[in-house]
C-alpha positions as CSV (number, residue, x, y, z in Angstrom):
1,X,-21.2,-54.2,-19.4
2,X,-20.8,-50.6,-18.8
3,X,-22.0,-47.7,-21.2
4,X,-18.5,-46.5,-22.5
5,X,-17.2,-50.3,-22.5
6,X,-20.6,-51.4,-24.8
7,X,-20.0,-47.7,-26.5
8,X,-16.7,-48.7,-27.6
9,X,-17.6,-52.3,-28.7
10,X,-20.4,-51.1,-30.7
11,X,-20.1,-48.3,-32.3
12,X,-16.1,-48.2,-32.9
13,X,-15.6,-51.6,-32.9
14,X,-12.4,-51.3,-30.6
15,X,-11.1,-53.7,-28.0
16,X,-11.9,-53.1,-24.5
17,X,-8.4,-53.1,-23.1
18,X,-7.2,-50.7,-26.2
19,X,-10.2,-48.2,-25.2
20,X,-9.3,-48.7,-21.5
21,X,-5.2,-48.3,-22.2
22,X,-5.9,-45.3,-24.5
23,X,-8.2,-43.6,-21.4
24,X,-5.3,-44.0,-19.1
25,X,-2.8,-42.9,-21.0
26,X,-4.6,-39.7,-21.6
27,X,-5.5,-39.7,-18.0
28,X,-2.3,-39.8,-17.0
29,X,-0.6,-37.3,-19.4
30,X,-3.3,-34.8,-18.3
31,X,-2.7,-35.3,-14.7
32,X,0.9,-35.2,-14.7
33,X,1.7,-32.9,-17.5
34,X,3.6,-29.5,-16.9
35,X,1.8,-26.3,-18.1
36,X,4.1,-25.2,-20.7
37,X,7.0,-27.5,-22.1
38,X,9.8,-25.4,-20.9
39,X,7.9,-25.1,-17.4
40,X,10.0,-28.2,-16.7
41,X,13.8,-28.6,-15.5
42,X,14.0,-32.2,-17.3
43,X,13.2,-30.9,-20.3
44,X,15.9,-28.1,-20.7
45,X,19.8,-29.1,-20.9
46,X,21.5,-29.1,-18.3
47,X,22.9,-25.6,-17.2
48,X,20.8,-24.1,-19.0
49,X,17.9,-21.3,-17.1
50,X,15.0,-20.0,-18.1
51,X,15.7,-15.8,-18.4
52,X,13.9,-14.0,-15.4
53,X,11.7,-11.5,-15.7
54,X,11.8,-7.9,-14.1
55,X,11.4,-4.6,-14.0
56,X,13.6,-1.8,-12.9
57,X,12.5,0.5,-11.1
58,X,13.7,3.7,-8.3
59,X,12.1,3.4,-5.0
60,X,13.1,5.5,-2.2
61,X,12.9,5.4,1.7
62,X,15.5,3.8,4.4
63,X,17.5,0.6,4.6
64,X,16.5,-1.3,7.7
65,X,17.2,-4.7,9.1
66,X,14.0,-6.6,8.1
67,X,13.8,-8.3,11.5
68,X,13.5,-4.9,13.0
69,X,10.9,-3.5,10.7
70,X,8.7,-7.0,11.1
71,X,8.4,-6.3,14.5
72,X,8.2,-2.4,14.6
73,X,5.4,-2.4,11.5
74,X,3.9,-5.4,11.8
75,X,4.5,-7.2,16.0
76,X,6.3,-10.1,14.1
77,X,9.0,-11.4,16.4
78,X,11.7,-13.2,14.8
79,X,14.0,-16.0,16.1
80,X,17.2,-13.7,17.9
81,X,19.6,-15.2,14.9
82,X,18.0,-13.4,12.1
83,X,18.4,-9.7,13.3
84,X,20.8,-8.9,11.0
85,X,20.2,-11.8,8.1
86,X,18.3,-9.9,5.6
87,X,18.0,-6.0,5.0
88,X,15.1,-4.6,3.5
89,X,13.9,-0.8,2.0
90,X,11.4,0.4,3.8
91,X,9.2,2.9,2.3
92,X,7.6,6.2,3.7
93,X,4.2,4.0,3.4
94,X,5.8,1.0,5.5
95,X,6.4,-1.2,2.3
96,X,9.0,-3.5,3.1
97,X,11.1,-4.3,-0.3
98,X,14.0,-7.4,1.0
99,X,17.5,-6.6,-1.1
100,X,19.1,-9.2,-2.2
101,X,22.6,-9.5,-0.9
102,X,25.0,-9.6,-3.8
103,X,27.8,-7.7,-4.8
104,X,25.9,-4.5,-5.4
105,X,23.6,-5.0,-2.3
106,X,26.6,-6.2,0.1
107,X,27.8,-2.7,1.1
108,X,24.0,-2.2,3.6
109,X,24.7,-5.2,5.5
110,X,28.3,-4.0,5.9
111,X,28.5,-0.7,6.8
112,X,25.5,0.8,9.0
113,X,26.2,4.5,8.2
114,X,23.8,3.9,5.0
115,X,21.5,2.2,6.7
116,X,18.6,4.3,8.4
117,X,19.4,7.2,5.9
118,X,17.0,8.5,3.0
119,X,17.9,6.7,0.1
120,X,16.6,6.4,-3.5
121,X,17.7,3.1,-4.9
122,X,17.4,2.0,-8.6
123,X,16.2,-2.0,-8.2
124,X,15.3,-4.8,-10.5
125,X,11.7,-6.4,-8.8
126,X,11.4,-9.8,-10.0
127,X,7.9,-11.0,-11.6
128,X,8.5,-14.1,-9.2
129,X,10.2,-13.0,-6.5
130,X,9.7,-11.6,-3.4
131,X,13.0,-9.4,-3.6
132,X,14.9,-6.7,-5.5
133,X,17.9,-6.2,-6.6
134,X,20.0,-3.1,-6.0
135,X,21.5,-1.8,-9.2
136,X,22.5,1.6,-7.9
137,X,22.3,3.5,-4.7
138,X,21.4,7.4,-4.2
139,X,21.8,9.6,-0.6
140,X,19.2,12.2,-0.8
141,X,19.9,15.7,1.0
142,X,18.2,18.7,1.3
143,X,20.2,20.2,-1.9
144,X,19.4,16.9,-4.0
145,X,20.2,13.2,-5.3
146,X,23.9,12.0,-4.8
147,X,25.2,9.1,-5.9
148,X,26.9,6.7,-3.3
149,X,29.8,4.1,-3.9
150,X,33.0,3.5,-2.2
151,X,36.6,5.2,-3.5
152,X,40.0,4.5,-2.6
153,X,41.9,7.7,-2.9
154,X,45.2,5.6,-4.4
155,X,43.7,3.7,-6.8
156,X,40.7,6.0,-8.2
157,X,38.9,2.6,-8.6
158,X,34.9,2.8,-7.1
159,X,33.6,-0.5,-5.4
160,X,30.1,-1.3,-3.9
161,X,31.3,-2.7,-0.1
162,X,33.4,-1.3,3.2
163,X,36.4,-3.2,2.5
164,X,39.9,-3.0,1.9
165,X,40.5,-1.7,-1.4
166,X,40.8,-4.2,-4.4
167,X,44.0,-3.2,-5.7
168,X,46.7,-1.5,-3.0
169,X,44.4,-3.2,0.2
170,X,44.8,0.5,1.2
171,X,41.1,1.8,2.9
172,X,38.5,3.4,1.0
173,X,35.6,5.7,1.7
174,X,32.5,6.7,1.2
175,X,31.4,8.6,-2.0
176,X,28.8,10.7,-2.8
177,X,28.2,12.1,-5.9
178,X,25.7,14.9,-7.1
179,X,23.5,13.8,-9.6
180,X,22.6,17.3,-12.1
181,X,19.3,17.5,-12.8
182,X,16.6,16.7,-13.9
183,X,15.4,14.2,-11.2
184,X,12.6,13.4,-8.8
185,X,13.0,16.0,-6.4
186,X,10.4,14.8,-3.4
187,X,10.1,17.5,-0.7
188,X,9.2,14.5,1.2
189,X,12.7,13.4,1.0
190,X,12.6,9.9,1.1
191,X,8.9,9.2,0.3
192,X,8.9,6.4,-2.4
193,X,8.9,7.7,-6.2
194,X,7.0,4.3,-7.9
């Protein structure tokens, strides 16, 4: 008879195959349990997401095509079909920060004259994520900090994308405009302001 077999026999008087079920029951919920209760899908309703965590944050430098920067920063070649997947802001320090491409991001994978310009970009940067998101974009010029949307002229309506515009399907352009002081004014324009 082993010890913790003859241990449970004599000393707490309880069956072998209760001792042995109770063990592997708490074998099992220790092996298979999730950290934290809400840690697991199953256990919330359905639809219902756990609230992410960021912070928000202005970083500056260019817009790039990530594919480009791998290999100019880092020698990583990329398969030919992801040269213009994902874009990415690339610090004066070579940081690469990917953007997500949502409605606010959209307008850098669209239009290439604000791509490979100094930009300062307010973000939200994800405890758990590898990405940010682009809450607002800034042009900055030797004279200062402008912010940059797109403006049909017809409508007076701003939107985030090159497109036709929302409401006439008239064209829009681009706008920039100056932000009054106070702000970071980097004479390193485009050096990142963390």
């Amino acid at each position: 008879m082993s010890a913790l077999a003859a241990s449970c026999r004599l000393e707490a008087h309880i069956p072998l195959w209760l001792a042995f079920a109770a063990a592997t029951s708490l074998a099992a919920s220790l092996t298979f349990a999730p950290a934290r209760a809400d840690d697991t899908a199953a256990e919330r309703p359905p639809g219902e997401q756990t609230q992410a965590t960021y912070s928000t944050e202005s970083l500056r430098g260019k817009v790039v095509w990530l594919a480009e920067a791998l290999e100019r920063l880092h020698g990583i070649k990329t398969d030919a079909d992801a040269a213009q997947a994902y874009c990415a802001l690339e610090t004066a320090d070579g940081r690469l920060y990917p953007l997500v491409k949502d409605a606010r991001g959209r307008g850098f994978w669209l239009d290439e004259r604000i791509r490979d310009i100094p930009v300062e970009l307010l973000v939200r940067r994800f405890d758990t994520a590898p990405v940010v998101q682009v809450i607002r974009v800034y042009t900055l010029k030797g004279d200062g900090k402008y912010e940059l949307d797109y403006w049909c002229d017809i409508c007076a309506i701003p939107m985030f994308e090159l497109k036709v515009c929302e409401c006439c399907q008239g064209p829009i352009r681009i706008r920039e405009q100056k932000v009054a002081p106070p702000f970071d004014t980097d004479p390193a324009v485009g050096a990142k302001a963390e």
